[in-house]
N, C-alpha and C positions, 0 to 999 in steps of 0.2 A: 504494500500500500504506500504510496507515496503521500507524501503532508505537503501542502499549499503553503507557502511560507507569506506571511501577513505582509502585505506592504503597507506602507505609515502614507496619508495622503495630505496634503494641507490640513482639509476640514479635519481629519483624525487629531493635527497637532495642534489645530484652536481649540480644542474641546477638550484634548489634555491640557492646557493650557489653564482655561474655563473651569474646569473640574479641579485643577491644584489650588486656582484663586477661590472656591468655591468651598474646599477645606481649609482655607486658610484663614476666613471669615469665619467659617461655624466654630476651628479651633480657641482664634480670638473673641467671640462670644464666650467661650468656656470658661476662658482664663478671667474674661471680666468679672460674670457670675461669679466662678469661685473664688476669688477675691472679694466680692462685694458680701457672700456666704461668711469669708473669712471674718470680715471687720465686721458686718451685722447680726450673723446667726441668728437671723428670723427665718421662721419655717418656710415663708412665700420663697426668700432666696435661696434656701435649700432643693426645696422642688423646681426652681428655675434654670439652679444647675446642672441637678439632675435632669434634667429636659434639655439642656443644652449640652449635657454632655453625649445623652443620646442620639439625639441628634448629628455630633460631630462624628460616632461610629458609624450613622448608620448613612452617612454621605461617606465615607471611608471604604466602607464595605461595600456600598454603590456604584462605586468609582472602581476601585478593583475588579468588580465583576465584569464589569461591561466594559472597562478599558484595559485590561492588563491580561484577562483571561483569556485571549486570540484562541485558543481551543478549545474554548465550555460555549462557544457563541449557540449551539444546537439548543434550543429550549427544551430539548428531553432530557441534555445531560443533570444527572444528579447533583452534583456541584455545584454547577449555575443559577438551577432552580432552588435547591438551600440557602447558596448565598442573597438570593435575590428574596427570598422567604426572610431571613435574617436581616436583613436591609429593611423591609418593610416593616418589621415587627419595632427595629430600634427607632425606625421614624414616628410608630404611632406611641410606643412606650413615649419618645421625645414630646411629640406637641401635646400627650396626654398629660404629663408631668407640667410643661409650661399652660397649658391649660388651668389644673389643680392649682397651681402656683397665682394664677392671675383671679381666679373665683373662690381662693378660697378664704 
């Protein structure tokens, strides 16, 4: 069996590009939060953290699957579909958390 070797196209490397900037804000939210967690320790900013930190994994795990993974791209493979399972879950855990954080 011979493998297809992935070529990089332009729009490939805006979008890695896109997607680094893109971890790079949700991690810099993180950092804010848990800092603001650090000096305040009120529940709201607890749960905010944790919502943004969920968040920061689950665009990590995002981004990997769909940029990095050039051989799980088959949406049967096992892999790709977990990971993208896991990706979905840290996003809802995330705005469910900042959610609970903003009403509660």
């Amino acid at each position: 069996m011979i493998q297809r070797m992935a070529t990089i196209t332009p729009a490939g490397i805006v979008l890695l590009l896109l997607r680094l900037v893109l971890l790079g804000f949700s991690l810099g939210l993180t950092l804010i939060s848990f800092r603001a967690y650090r000096d305040n320790r009120t529940e709201r900013l607890k749960y905010a953290f944790v919502g943004f930190a969920s968040i920061s994994t689950g665009v990590a795990v995002t981004s990997l699957t769909t940029q990095l993974l050039f051989a799980a791209r088959d949406p049967t493979t096992g892999l790709f579909v977990g990971l993208q399972v896991a990706g979905a879950a840290l996003f809802c855990v995330g705005f469910g958390a900042l959610y609970y954080s903003l009403y509660s």
